[in-house]
C-alpha positions in Angstrom: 0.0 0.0 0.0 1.3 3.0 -0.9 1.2 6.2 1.3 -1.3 8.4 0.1 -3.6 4.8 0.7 -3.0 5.8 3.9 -5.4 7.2 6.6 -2.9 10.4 7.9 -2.5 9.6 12.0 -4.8 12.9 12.8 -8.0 11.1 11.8 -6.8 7.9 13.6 -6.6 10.5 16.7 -9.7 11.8 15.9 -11.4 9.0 16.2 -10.1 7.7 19.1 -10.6 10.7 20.9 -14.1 10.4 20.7 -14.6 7.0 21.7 -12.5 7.5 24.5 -15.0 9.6 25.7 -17.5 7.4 25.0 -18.8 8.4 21.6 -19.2 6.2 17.9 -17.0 8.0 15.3 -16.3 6.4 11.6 -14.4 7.8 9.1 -16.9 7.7 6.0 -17.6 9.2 2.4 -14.9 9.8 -0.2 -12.1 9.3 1.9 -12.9 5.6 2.8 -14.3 5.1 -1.0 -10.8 5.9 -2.2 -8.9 3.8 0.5 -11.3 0.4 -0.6 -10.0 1.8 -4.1 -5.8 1.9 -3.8 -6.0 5.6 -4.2 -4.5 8.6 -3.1 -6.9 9.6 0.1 -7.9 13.4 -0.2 -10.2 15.3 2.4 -10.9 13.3 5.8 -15.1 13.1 6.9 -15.7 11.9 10.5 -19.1 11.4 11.7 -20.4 11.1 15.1 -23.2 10.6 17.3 -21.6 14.1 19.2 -23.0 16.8 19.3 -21.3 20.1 17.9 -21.2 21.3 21.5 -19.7 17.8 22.4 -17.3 17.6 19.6 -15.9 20.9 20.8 -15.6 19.9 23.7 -13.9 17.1 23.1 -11.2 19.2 20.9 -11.1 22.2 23.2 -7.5 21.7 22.9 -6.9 22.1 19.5 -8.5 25.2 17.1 -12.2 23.9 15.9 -13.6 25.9 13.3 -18.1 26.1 13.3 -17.6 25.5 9.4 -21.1 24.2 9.1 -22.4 24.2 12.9 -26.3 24.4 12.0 -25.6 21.8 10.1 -23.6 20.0 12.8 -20.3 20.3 11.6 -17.4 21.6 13.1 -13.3 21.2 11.3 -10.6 20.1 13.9 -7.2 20.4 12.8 -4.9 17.9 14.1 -1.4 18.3 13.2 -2.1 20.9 10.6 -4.8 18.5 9.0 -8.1 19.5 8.9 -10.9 17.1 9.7 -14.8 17.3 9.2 -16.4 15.7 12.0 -20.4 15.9 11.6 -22.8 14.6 14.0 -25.3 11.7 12.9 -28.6 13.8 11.2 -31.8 12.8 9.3 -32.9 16.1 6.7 -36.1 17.6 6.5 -37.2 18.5 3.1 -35.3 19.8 0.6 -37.4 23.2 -1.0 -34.6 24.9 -3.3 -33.0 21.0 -5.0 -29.9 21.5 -3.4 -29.7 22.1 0.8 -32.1 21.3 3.1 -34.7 22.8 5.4 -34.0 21.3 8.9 -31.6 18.9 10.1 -32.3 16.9 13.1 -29.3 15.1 15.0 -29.9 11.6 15.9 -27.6 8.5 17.4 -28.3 6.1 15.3 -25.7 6.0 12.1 -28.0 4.2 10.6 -30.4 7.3 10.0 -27.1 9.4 9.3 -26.2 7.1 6.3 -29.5 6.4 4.4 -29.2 10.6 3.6 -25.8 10.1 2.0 -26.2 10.3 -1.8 -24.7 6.9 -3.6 -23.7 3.6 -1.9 -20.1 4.5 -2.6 -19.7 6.9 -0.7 -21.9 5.9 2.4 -18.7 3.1 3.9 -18.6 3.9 7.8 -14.5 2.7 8.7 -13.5 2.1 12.3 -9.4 1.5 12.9 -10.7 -1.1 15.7 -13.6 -2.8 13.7 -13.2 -2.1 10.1 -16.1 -1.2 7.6 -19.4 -1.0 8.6 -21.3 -1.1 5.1 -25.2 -0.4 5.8 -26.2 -0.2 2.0 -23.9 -2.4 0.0 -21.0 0.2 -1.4 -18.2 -2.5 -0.5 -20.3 -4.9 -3.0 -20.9 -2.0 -5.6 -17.3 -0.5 -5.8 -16.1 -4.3 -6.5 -18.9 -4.1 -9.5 -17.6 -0.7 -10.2 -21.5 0.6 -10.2 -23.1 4.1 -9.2 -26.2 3.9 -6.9 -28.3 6.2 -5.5 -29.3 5.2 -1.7 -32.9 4.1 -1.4 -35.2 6.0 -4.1 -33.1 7.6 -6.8 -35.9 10.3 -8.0 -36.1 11.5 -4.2 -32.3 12.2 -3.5 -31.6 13.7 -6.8 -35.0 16.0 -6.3 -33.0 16.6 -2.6 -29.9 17.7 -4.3 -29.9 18.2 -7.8 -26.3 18.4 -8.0 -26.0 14.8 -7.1 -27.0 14.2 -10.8 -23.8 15.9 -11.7 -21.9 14.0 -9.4 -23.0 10.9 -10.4 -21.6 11.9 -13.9 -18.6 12.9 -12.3 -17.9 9.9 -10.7 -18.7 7.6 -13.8 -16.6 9.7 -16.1 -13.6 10.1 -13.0 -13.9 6.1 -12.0 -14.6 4.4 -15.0 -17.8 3.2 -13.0 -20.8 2.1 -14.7 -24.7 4.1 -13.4 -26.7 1.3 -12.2 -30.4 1.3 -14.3 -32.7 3.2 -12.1 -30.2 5.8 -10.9 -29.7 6.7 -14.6 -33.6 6.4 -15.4 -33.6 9.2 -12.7 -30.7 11.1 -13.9 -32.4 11.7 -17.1 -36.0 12.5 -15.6 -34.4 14.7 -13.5 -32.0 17.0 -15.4 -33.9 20.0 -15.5 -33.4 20.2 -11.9 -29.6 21.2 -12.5 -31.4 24.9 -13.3 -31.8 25.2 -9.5 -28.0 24.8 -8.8 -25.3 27.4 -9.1 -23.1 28.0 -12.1 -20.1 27.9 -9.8 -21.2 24.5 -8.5 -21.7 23.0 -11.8 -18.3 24.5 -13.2 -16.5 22.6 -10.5 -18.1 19.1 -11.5 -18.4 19.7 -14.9 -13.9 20.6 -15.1 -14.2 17.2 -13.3 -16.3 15.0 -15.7 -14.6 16.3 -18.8 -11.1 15.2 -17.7 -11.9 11.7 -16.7 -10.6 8.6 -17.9 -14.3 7.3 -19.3 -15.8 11.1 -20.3 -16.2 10.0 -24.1 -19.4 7.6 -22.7 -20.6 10.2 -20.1 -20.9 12.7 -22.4 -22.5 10.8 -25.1 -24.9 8.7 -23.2 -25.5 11.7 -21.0 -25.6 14.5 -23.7 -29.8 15.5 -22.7 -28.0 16.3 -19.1 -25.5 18.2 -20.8 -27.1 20.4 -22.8 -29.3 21.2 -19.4 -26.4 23.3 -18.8 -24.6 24.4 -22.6 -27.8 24.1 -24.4 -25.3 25.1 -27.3 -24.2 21.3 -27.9 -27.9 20.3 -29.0 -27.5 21.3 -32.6 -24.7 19.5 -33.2 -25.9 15.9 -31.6 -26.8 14.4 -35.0 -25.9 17.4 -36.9 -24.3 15.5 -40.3 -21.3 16.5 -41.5 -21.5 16.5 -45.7 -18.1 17.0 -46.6 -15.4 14.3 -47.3 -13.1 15.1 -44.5 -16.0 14.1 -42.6 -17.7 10.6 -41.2 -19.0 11.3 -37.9 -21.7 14.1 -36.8 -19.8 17.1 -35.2 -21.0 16.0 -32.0 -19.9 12.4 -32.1 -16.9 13.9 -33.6 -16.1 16.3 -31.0 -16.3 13.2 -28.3 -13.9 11.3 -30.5 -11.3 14.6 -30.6 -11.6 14.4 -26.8 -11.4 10.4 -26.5 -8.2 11.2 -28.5 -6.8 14.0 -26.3 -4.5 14.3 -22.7 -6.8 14.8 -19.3 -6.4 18.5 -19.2 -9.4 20.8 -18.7 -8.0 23.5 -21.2 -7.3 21.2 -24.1 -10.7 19.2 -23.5 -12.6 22.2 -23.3 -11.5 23.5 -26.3 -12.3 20.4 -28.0 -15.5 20.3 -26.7 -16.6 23.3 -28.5 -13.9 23.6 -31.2 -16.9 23.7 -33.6 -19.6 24.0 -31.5 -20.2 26.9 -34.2 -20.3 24.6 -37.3 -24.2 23.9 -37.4 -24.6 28.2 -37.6 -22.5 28.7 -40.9 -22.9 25.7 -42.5 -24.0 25.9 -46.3 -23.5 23.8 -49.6 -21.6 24.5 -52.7 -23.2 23.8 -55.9 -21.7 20.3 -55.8 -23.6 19.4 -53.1 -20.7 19.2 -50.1 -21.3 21.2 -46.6 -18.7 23.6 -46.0 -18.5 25.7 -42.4 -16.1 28.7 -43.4 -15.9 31.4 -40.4 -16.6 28.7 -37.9 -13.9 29.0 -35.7 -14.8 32.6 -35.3 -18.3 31.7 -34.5 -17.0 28.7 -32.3 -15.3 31.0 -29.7 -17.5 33.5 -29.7 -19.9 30.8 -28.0 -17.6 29.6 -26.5 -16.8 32.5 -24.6 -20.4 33.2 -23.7 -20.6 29.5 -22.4 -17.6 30.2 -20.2 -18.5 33.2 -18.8 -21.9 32.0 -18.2 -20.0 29.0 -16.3 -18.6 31.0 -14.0 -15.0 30.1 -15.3 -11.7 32.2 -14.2 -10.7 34.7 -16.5 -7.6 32.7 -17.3 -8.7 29.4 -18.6 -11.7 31.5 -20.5 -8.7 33.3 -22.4 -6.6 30.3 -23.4 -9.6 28.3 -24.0 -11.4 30.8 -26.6 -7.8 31.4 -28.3 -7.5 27.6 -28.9 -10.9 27.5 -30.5 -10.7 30.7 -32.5 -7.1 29.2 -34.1 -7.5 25.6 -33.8 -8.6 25.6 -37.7 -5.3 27.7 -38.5 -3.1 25.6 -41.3 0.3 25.1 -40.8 1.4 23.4 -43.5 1.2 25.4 -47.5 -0.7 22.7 -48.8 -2.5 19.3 -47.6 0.6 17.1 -49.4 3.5 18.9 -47.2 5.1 18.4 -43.8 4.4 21.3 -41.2 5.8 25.2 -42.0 8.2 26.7 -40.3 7.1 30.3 -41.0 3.3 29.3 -41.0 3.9 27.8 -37.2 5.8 30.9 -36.2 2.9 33.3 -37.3 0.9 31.2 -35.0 3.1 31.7 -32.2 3.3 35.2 -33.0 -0.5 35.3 -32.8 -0.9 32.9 -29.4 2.6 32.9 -27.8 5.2 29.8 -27.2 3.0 28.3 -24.2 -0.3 27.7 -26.1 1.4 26.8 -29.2 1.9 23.0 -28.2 -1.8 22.9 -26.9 -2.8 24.0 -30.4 -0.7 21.3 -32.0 -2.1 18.5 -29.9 -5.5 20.2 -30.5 -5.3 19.8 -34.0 -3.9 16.2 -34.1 -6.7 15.1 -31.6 -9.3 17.3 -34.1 -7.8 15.6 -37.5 -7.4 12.2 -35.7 -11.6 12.2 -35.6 -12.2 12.8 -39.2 -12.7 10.5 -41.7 -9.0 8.1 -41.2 -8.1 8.6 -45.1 -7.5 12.3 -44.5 -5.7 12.3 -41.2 -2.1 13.0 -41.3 -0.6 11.0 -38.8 1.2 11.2 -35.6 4.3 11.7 -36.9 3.4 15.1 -39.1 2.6 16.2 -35.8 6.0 15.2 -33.9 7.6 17.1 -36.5 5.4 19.9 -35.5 6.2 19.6 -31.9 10.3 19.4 -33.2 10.0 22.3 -35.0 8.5 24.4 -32.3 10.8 23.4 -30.2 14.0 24.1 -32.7 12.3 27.8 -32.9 12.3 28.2 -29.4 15.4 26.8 -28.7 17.3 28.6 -31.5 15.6 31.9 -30.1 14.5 32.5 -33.4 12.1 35.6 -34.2 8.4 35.0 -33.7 7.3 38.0 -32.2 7.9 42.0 -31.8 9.8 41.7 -28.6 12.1 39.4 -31.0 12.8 42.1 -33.0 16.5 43.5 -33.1 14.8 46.9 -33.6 12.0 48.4 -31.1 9.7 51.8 -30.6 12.0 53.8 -29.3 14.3 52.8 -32.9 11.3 54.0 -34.9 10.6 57.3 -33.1 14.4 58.5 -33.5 13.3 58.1 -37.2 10.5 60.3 -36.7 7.7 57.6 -36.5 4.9 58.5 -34.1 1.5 57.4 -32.7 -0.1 53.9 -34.3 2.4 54.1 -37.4 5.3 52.5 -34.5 3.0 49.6 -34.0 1.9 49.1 -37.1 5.0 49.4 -38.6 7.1 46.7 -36.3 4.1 44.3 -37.3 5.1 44.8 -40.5 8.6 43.9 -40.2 8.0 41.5 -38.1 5.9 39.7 -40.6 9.0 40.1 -43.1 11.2 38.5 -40.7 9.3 35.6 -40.0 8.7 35.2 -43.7 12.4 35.6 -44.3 12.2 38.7 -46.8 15.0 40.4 -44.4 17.2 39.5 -41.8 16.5 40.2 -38.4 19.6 42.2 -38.1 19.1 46.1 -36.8 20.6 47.6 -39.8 19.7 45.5 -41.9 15.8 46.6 -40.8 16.7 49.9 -41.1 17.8 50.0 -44.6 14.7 48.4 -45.2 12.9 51.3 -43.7 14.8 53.7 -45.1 14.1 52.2 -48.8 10.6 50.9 -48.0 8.4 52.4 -45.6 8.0 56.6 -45.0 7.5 57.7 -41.3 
């Protein structure tokens, strides 16, 4: 067993702490899902039949925080770790989908666990006595299954985000949604109106980047589009053209099946053309085409993000992929990758999004119709390239440049003609029309360009 399998000593204190004075405490939820499951153990839940005002009690020695008193739970941190211990409780009704009205403590852990939202995660452990499994999680983890506790309609109608989660879990797991906990998924969705965009960010980031988010996202696509009602136009939305064999939604799940687990890259996949269905038109031959759709692609994209709640940060890189991810960077479909085209690109995006874009685009071409994709090697060379560029400190942008502002305003340039002017040369350079060589920019000026 590894060590982060391991329960950290403070939650073994914890425990014993409160049996020694006389009280049940468990570990239970994630914490003791993930030790059944070999991996690394995260945040630490202890519950209790203690009150709040007993718990503190108990810990008066060490700093308690009323994180969620009301609710009757209190964070102890032991050693620097911090540990939710929450006393046993049965919930009242549940009238906005997502916390409830009342909670009443109780002493049986019985009536403590039958609230908890899937089997999984409702696996009381005791460092004396082991598990204590009330509802079968032990059973369904081995299967690898999601199930609601009790009726599945009635906790998700609790706490609507539990649908989410249940996604989450499938997609992060590799877990499989046992048959009437998805029946109530799907019955249920609209209920994920009546939870916060903040709240569905945070699982959504999740589900994308798990190992099994290809089949989440296409059996689940109704409970999606609850949330980016953008996608529904492009489930089933046929793709006539011959680089094309999938619909742009199934092929937007195949770009991602394709791609690395990070939330940038698959988000950007996920709505690379998200814009397609909006421009799409036929030629007189008969073949779709979708010109200005990576335009049209992050402008939505941008509105879904902000709408999302997203950091200002990911929005930016993410609507840059998308608005470039179309970009060429080759002269023609039969050559190898340009060294010029890729260093206008980086000109345009910068050296740290660059290799994002590249994988983008193999992950994008790798889901069209096979006899047009270029391989994995065309894009190593692209990768190689970049790297060459970076290495060799060769010029891709204006702070590249052997000349700068201040060189243009001693020869009497002024205002916007500075800026527009070093774009200009540095467009030259990169195209290799001139050196980038101070005087050799200067002569060009001289014989070229007028302040």
């Amino acid at each position: 067993m590894n060590k982060t399998n391991q329960f950290k000593p403070a939650s073994e204190t914890a425990v014993a702490m409160l049996k020694s004075n006389s009280f049940e405490a468990f570990l239970i939820g994630g914490s003791v899902r993930d030790f059944i499951m070999g991996l690394p153990i995260g945040d630490i839940d202890i519950t209790t039949n203690a009150t709040p005002t007993q718990v503190k009690e108990v810990f008066k020695d060490f700093r308690v925080i009323e994180t969620g008193i009301k609710h009757g739970t209190v964070t102890v941190l032991i050693d620097n770790e911090p540990l939710e211990i929450t006393t046993y409780r049965s919930e009242g009704t549940y009238s906005d989908n997502r916390h409830p009205d009342s909670v009443e403590f109780s002493k049986s852990l019985s009536d403590d666990v039958i609230r908890r939202d899937f089997t999984m995660n409702a696996i009381a452990y005791d460092f004396t006595d082991g598990f204590c499994d009330l509802v079968g999680g032990v059973e369904d983890i081995g299967n690898k299954i999601i199930r609601c506790i009790g009726d599945a309609e009635t906790r998700f109608r609790e706490d609507a985000l539990r649908i989410l989660r249940a996604l989450r879990f499938s997609s992060v797991l590799g877990f499989s949604i046992e048959d009437s906990t998805k029946v109530a998924i799907h019955k249920c969705k609209d209920l994920l109106k009546n939870i916060s965009a903040e709240r569905i960010q945070v699982e959504f980031t999740k589900l994308i980047c798990g190992k099994n988010a290809y089949n989440v996202l296409e059996e689940f696509s109704d409970v999606i589009a609850v949330f980016i009602p953008e996608i529904k136009s492009c489930i089933g939305f046929e793709q006539k053209n011959r680089h094309h064999c999938f619909d742009v939604y199934t092929h937007t799940l195949k770009a991602i099946e394709k791609s690395k687990p990070d939330s940038v890259i698959r988000l950007a996949l996920l709505f690379h053309d998200i814009g397609k269905p909006l421009v799409a038109h036929f030629d007189e031959k008969g073949e779709q085409h979708y010109y200005g759709h990576p335009k049209k692609s992050a402008e939505m994209t941008e509105k879904i993000l902000t709408g999302l709640r997203f950091d200002n940060d990911t929005k930016n890189k993410v609507v840059t992929l998308v608005a470039f991810h179309d970009s060429p960077i080759m002269v023609d479909s039969n050559t190898l990758p340009d060294r010029k085209r890729l260093k206008r690109i980086m000109s345009q995006i910068g050296k740290d999004l660059i290799f994002d874009l590249i994988h983008i685009k193999c992950c994008d071409n790798s889901a069209q119709n096979p006899e047009y994709f270029r391989g994995d090697e065309f894009y190593r060379i692209a990768y190689d390239m970049i790297n060459e560029i970076i290495e060799n400190q060769e010029c891709f942008s204006i702070k590249d440049l052997k000349i700068n502002g201040n060189d243009l305003i001693s020869m009497g340039y002024k205002g916007k003609d500075i800026g527009k002017t070093l774009n200009e040369i540095l467009d030259l350079v990169i195209k290799e029309k001139i050196k980038n060589d101070n005087d050799d920019i200067k002569d060009y000026i001289h014989s070229h360009f007028k302040p």
